[in-house]
FIFI-368785 format. One record per residue (C-alpha): residue number from 1; x, y, z. Coordinates in pm, 1 decimal. Example, Ala and Ser with C-alpha at 12.3 -4.5 7.8 and 13.67 -1.06 7.14 Angstrom:
<sites>
SITE 1 1230.0 -450.0 780.0
SITE 2 1367.0 -106.0 714.0
</sites>
This chain:
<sites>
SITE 1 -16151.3 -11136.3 5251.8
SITE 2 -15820.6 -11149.7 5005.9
SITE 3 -15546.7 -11268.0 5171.4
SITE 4 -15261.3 -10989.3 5161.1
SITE 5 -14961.6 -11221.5 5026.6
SITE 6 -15228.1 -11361.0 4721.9
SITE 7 -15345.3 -10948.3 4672.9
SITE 8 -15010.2 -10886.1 4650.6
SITE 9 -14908.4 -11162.9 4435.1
SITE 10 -15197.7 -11023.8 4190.2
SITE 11 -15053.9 -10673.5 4203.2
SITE 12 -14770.7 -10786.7 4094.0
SITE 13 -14865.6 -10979.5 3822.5
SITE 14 -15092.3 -10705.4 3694.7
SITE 15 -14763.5 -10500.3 3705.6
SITE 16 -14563.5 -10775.6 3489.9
SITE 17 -14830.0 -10770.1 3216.3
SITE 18 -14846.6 -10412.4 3211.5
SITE 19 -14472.4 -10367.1 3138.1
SITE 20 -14467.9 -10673.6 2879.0
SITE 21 -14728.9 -10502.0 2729.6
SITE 22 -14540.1 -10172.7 2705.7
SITE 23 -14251.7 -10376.0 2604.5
SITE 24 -14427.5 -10504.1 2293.8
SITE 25 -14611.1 -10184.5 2192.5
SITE 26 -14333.4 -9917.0 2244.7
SITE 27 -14083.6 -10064.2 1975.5
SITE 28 -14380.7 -10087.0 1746.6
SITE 29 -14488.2 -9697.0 1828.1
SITE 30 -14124.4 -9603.8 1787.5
SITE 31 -14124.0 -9830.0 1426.5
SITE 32 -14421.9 -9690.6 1273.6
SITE 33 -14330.0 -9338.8 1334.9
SITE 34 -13978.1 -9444.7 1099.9
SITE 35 -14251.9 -9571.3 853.9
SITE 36 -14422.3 -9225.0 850.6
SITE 37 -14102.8 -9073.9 644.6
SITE 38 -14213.0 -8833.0 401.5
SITE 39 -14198.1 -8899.7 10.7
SITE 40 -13917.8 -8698.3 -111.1
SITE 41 -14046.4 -8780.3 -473.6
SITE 42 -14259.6 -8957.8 -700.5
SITE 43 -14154.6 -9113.1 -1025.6
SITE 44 -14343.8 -8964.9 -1314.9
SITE 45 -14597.5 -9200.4 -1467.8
SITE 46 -14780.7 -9033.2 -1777.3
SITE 47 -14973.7 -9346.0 -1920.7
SITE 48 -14964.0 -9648.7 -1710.9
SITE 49 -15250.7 -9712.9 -1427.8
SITE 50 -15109.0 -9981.2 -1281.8
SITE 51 -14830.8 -9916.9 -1093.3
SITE 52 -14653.8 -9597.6 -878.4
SITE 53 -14303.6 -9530.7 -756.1
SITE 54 -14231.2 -9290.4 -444.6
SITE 55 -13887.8 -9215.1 -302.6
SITE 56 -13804.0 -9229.1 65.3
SITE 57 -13470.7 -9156.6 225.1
SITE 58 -13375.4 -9495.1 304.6
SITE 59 -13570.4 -9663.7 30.3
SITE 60 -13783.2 -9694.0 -308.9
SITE 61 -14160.9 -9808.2 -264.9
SITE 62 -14288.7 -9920.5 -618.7
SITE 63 -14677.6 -10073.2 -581.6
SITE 64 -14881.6 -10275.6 -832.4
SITE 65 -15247.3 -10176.5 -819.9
SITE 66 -15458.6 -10498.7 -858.8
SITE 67 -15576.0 -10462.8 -1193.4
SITE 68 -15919.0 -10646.0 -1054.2
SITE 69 -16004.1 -10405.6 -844.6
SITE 70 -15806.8 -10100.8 -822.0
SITE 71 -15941.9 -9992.3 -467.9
SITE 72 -15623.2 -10237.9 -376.2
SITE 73 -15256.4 -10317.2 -384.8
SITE 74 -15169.3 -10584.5 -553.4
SITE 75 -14820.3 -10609.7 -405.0
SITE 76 -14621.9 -10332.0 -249.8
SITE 77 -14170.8 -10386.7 -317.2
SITE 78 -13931.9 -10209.6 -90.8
SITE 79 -13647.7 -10158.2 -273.2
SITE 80 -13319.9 -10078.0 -49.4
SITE 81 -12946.6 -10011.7 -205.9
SITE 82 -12735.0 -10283.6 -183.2
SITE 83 -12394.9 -10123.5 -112.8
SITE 84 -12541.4 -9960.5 227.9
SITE 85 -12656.8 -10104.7 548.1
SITE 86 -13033.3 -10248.0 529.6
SITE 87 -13260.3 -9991.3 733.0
SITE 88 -13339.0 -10051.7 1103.4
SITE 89 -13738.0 -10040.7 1008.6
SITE 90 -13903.0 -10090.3 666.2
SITE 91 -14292.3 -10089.5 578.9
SITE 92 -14438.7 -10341.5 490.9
SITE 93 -14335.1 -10543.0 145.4
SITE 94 -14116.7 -10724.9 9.5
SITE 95 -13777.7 -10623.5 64.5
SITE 96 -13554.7 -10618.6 -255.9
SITE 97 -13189.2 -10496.2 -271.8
SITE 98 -13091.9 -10302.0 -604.9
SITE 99 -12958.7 -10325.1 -858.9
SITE 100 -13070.8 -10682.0 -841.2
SITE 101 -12786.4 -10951.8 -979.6
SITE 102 -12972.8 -11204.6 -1138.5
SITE 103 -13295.6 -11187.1 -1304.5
SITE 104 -13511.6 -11458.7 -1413.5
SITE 105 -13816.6 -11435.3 -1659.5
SITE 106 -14169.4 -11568.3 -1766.9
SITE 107 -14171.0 -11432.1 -2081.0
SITE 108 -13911.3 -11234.3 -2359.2
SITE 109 -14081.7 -10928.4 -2328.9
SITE 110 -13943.3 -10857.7 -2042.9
SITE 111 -13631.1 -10962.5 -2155.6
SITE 112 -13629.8 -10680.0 -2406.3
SITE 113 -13747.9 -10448.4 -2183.0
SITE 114 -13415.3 -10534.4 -1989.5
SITE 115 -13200.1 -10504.6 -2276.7
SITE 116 -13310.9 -10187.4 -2366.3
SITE 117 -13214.7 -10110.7 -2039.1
SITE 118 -12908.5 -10257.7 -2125.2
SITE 119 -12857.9 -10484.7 -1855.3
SITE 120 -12943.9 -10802.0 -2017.3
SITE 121 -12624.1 -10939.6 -1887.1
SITE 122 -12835.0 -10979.3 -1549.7
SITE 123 -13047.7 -11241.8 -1714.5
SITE 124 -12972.6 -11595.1 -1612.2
SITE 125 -13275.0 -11742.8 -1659.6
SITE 126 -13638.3 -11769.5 -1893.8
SITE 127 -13928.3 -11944.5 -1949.6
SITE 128 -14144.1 -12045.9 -2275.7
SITE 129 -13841.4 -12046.9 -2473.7
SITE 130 -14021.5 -12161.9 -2814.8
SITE 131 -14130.0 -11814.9 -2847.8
SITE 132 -13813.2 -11682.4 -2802.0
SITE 133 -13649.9 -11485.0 -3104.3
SITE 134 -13449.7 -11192.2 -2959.2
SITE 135 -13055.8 -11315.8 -3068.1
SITE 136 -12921.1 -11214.6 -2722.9
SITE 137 -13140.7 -11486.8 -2557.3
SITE 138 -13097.6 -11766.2 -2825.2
SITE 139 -12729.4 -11722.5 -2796.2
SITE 140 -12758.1 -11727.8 -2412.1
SITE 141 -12923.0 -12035.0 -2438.4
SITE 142 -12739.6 -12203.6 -2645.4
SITE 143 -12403.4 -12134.1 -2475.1
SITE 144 -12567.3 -12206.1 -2098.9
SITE 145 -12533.5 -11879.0 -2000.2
SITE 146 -12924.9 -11857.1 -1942.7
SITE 147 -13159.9 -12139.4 -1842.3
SITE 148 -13437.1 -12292.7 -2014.9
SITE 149 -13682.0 -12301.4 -1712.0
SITE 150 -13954.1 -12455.7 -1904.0
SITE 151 -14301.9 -12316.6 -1938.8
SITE 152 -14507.8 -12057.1 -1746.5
SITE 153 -14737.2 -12271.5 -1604.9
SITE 154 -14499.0 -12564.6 -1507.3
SITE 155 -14154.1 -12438.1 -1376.3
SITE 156 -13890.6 -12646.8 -1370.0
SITE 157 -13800.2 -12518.8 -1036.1
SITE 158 -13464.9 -12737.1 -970.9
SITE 159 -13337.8 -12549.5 -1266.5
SITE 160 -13485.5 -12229.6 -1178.3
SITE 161 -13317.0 -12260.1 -816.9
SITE 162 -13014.1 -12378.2 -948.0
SITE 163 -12925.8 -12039.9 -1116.9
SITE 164 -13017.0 -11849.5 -788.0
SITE 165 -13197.1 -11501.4 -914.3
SITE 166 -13262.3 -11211.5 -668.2
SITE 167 -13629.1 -11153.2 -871.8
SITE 168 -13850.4 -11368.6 -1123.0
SITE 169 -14023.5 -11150.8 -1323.6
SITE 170 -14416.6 -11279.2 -1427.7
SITE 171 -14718.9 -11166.0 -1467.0
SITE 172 -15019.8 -11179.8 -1253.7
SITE 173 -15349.7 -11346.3 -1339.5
SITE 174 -15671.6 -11330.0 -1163.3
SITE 175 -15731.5 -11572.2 -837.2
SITE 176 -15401.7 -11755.0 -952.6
SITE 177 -15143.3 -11847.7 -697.7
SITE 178 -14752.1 -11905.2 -819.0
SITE 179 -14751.1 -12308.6 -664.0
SITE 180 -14430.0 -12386.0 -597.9
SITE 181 -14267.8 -12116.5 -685.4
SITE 182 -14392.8 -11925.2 -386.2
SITE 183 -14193.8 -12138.3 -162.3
SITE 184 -13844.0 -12079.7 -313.2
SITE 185 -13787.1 -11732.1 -151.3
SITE 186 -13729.9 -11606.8 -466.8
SITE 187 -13900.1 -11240.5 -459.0
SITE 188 -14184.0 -11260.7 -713.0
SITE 189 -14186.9 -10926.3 -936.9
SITE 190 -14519.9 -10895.2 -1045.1
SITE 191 -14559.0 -10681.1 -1425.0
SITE 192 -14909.4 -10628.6 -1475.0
SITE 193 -14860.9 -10399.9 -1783.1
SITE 194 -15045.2 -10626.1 -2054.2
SITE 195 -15404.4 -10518.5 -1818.2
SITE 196 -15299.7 -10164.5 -1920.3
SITE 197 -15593.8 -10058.5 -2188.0
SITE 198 -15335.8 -9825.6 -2404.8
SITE 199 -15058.8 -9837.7 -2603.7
SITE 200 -14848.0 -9590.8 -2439.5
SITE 201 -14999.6 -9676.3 -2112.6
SITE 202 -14847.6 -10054.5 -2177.3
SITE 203 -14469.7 -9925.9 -2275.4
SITE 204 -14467.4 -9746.6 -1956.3
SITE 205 -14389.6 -9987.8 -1720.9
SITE 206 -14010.8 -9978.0 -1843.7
SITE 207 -14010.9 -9750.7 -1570.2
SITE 208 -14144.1 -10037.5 -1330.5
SITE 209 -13833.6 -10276.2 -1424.3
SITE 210 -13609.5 -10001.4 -1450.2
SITE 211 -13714.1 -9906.0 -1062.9
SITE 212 -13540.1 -10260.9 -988.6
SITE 213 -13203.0 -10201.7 -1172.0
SITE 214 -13194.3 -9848.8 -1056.4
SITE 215 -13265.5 -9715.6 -1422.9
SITE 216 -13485.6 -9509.0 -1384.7
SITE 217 -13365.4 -9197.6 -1565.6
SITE 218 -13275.8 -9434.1 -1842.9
SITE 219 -13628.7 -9525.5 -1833.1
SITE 220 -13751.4 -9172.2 -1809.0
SITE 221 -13539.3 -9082.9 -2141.5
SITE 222 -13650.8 -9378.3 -2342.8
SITE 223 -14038.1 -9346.3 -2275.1
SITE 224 -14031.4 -8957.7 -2318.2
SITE 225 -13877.5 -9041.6 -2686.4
SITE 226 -14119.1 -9311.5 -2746.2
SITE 227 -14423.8 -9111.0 -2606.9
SITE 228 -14259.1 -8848.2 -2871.0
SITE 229 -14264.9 -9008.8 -3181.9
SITE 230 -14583.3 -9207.6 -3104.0
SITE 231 -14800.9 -8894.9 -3019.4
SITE 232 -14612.0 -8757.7 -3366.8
SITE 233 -14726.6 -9044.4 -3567.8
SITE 234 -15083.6 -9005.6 -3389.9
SITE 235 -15104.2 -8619.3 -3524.2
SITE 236 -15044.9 -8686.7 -3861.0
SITE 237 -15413.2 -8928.1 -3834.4
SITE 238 -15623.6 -8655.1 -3683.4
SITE 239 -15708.3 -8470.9 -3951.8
SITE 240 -15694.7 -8758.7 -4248.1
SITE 241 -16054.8 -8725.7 -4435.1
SITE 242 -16103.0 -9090.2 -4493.5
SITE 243 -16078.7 -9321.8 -4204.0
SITE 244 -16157.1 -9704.6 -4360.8
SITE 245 -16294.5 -9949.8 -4111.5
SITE 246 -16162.9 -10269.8 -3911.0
SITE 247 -16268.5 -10558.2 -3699.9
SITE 248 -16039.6 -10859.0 -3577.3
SITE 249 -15986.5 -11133.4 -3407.2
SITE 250 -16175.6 -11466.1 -3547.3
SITE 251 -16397.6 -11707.1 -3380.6
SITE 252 -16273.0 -11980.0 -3155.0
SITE 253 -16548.4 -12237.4 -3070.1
SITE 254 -16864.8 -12042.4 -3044.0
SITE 255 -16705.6 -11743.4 -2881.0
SITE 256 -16563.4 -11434.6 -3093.3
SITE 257 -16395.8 -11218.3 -2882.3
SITE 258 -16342.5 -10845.1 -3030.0
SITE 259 -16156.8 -10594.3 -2849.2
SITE 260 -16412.3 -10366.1 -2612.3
SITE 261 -16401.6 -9980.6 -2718.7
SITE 262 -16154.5 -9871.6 -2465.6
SITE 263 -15912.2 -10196.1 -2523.6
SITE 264 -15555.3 -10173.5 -2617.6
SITE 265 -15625.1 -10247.0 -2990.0
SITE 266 -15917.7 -9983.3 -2993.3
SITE 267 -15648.9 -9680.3 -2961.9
SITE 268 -15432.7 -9863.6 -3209.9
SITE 269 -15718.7 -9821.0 -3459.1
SITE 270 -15828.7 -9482.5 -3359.8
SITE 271 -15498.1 -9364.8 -3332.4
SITE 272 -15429.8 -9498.7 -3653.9
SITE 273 -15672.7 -9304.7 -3846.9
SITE 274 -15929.0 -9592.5 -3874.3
SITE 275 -16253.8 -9674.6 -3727.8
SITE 276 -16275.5 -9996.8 -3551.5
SITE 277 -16633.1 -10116.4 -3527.4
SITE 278 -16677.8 -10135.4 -3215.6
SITE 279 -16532.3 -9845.5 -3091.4
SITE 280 -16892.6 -9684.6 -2930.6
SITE 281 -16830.7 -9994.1 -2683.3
SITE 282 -16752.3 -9970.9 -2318.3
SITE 283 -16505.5 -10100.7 -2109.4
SITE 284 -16115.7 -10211.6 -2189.4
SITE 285 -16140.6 -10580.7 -2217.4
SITE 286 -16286.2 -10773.5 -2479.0
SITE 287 -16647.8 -10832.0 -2584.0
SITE 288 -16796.6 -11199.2 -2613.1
SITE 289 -17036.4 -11203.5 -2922.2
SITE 290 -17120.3 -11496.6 -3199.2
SITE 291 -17069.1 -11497.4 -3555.7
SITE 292 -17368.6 -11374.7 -3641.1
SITE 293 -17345.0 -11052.5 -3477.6
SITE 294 -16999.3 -11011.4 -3587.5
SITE 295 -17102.0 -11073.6 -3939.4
SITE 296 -17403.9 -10824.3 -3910.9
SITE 297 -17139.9 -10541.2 -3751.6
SITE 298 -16856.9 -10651.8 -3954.3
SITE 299 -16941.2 -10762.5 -4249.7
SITE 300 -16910.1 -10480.6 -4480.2
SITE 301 -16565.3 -10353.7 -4283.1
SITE 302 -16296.0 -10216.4 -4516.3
SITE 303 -15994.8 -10452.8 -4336.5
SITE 304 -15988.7 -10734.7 -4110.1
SITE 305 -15696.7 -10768.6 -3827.3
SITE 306 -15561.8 -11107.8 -3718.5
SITE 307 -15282.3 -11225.0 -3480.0
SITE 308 -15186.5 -11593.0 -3504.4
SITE 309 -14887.0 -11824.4 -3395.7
SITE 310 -14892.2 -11972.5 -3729.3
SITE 311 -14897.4 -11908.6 -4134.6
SITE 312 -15248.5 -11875.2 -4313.0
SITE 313 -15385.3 -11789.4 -4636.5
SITE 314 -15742.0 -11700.8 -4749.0
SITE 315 -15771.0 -12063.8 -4849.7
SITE 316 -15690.5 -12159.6 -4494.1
SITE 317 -15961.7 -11913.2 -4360.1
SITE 318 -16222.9 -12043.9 -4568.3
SITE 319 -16140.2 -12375.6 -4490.7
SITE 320 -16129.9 -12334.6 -4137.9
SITE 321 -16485.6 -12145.9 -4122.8
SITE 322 -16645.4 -12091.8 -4472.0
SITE 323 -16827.5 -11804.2 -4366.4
SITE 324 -16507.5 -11607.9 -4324.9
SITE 325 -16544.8 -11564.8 -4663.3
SITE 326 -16863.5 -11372.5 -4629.4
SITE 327 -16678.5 -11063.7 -4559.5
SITE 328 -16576.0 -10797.8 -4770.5
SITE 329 -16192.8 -10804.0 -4641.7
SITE 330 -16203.8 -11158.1 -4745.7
SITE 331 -16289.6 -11072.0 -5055.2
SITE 332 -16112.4 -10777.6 -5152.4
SITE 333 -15770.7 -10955.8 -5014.7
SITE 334 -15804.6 -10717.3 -4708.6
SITE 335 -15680.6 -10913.2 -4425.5
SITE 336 -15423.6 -10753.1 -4219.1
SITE 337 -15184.7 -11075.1 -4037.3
SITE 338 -14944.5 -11093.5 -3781.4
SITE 339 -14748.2 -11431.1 -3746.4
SITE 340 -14686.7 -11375.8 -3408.4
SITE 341 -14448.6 -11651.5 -3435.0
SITE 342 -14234.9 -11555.2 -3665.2
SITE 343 -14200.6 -11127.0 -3628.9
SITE 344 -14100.1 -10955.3 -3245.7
SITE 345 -14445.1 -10846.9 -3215.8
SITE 346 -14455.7 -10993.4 -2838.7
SITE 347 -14057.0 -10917.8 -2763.3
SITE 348 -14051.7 -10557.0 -2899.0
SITE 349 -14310.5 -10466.8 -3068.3
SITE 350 -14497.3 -10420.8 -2716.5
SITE 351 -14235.5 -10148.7 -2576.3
SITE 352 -14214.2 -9970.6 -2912.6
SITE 353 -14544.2 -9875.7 -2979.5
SITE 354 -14450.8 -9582.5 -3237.1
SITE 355 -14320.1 -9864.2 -3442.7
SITE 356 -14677.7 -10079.1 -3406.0
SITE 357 -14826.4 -9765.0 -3497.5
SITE 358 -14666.5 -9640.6 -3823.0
SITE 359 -14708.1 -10016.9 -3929.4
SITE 360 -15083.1 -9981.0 -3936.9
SITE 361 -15093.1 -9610.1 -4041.7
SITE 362 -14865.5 -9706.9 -4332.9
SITE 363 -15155.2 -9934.8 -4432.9
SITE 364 -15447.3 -9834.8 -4364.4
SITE 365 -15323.3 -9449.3 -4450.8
SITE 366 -15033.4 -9520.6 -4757.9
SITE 367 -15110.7 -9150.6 -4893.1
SITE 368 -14899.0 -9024.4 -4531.6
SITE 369 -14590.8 -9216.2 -4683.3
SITE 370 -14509.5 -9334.4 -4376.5
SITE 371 -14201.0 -9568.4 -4355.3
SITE 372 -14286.6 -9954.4 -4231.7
SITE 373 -14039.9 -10111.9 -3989.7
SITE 374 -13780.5 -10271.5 -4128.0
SITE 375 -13957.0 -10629.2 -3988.7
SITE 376 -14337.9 -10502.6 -3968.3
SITE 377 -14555.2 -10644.7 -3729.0
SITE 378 -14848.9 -10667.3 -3971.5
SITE 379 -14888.1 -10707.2 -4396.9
SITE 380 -15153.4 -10760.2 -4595.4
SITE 381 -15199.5 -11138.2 -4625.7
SITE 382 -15112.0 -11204.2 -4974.3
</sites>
């Protein structure tokens, strides 16, 4: 038989465990019913995939959709206003306060993206600075008004800390951590718009840096006039009655990797007025095929597209890999070339697609007369 003092003593333990229990769930109740605010708005995304903004009364929810399997978030940003009291209860993210201060970045993309934005002021900070070629930043760098924070893949985090940003801007890659850099407490802003598989799509996500400067009907205006004069430009291809043909890339090792037929540089070439040569393809990435079969596809192709980080000739191709002479673009001095090094291709040429665009429809269509920019992204190789 239970003695009564020790039945008692259980009771009113039970009792105690009951309450802490209550004590723990109730505030959690009470916070997830704050969570459940409805969306007063969602930011209009036309082209990009990867990313959505929705608009809450106390704050801005902008989520990345993992570009490697987009059943899932990738990472989910609360963005708050800075001039007003930070909410009681938030969902779950990573709380950012806008406008954000100080901005540090990867890459000069997103640099231009900024000062297109016109904020570039906020920009105290960049990486991979050899590739660097937008006059704002070189001057900022040369002054110390932005830090060199040395390459991508190996921060100099003393400097990086030293300047303090709110965000570092980067971009994701698959089953890759940040190291160190996840341990500064700086918020990680993760742009995924080089996975996006079109033109237009890619430019988009102005609207995802904008959402952290609180730009985003800045934003809105500038992609609605780029989306203009690139679906323009696009028009004025549908209904050309010769469409020559491309291929590009070259062969590194014993991999050549061509653009799949829903890739970012397969709309460039339909949209263009060309046909691209592997266009009947599937999928948006990139296809991993020898020389041979890129010689038996290819090798009667009207023009041939490379990107490089350095100056070549036709010499220089045949030198590096005689066969690249095999090709009729070799030999009709067809080879289209983008020093990547020397022209904005990477800084601007990314967000102004239209531009990109009337650059290849000027040569693969010259009859359309349309006007090149003023520093085109491709030539002919001479």
């Amino acid at each position: 038989m239970v003695n009564p003092v020790k039945k008692r003593n259980i009771y009113i333990q039970l009792i105690t465990e009951i309450l802490l229990l209550f004590t723990f769930i109730l505030p959690g109740c009470v916070q997830q019913k704050e969570h459940n605010q409805e969306v007063i708005s969602t930011g209009i995304i036309n082209y990009a995939k990867g990313f959505s903004i929705s608009y809450f009364n106390d704050y801005t929810e902008v989520s990345v959709v993992n570009p490697w399997d987009t059943t899932k978030i990738l990472h989910k940003y609360i963005l708050i206003d800075r001039t007003k009291p930070q909410p009681k209860s938030l969902p779950n993210g990573t709380v950012i306060k806008i406008p954000v201060q100080n901005i540090a970045c990867l890459y000069s993309l997103d640099a231009s993206v900024i000062q297109t934005l016109k904020k570039e002021e906020k920009i105290k900070a960049i990486a991979e600075t050899k590739y660097v070629k937008l006059p704002f930043l070189i001057e900022g760098l040369k002054n110390g008004k932005i830090i060199d924070i040395g390459q991508s893949m190996a921060l100099n985090i003393e400097r990086l800390m030293a300047v303090s940003p709110d965000i570092i801007i980067v971009s994701p890659f698959q089953n890759m951590g940040y190291g160190k850099l996840e341990t500064t407490g700086i918020s990680i802003v993760e742009n995924a718009s080089y996975m996006e598989n079109t033109p237009l799509g890619r430019a988009e996500w102005i609207k995802f840096i904008a959402a952290f400067l609180d730009k985003g009907k800045e934003a809105e205006e500038i992609m609605q006039g780029i989306a203009e004069r690139y679906l323009e430009l696009k028009r004025k291809t549908s209904n050309v009655g010769f469409r020559p043909t491309v291929f590009s890339e070259k062969k590194y090792g014993q991999s050549w990797w061509v653009p799949s037929g829903d890739s970012y540089m397969a709309h460039y070439f339909k949209d263009s007025g060309a046909n691209y040569v592997w266009a009947d393809t599937q999928g948006n990435g990139s296809l991993n095929l020898n020389f041979e079969t890129v010689y038996e596809k290819a090798e009667n192709a009207d023009y041939w597209l490379i990107r490089s980080d350095h100056h070549i000739t036709y010499d220089d191709l045949k030198k590096e890999f005689e066969p690249y002479s095999y090709f009729s673009a070799w030999k009709n001095k067809k080879v289209i070339f983008s020093n990547t090094i020397e022209n904005d291709y990477y800084e601007t040429g990314v967000l102004n697609p239209d531009l990109v665009l009337g650059n290849l429809i000027g040569i693969f269509h010259p009859e359309l007369n349309i006007p090149s920019p003023d520093n085109p992204f491709f030539e002919i190789l001479k």
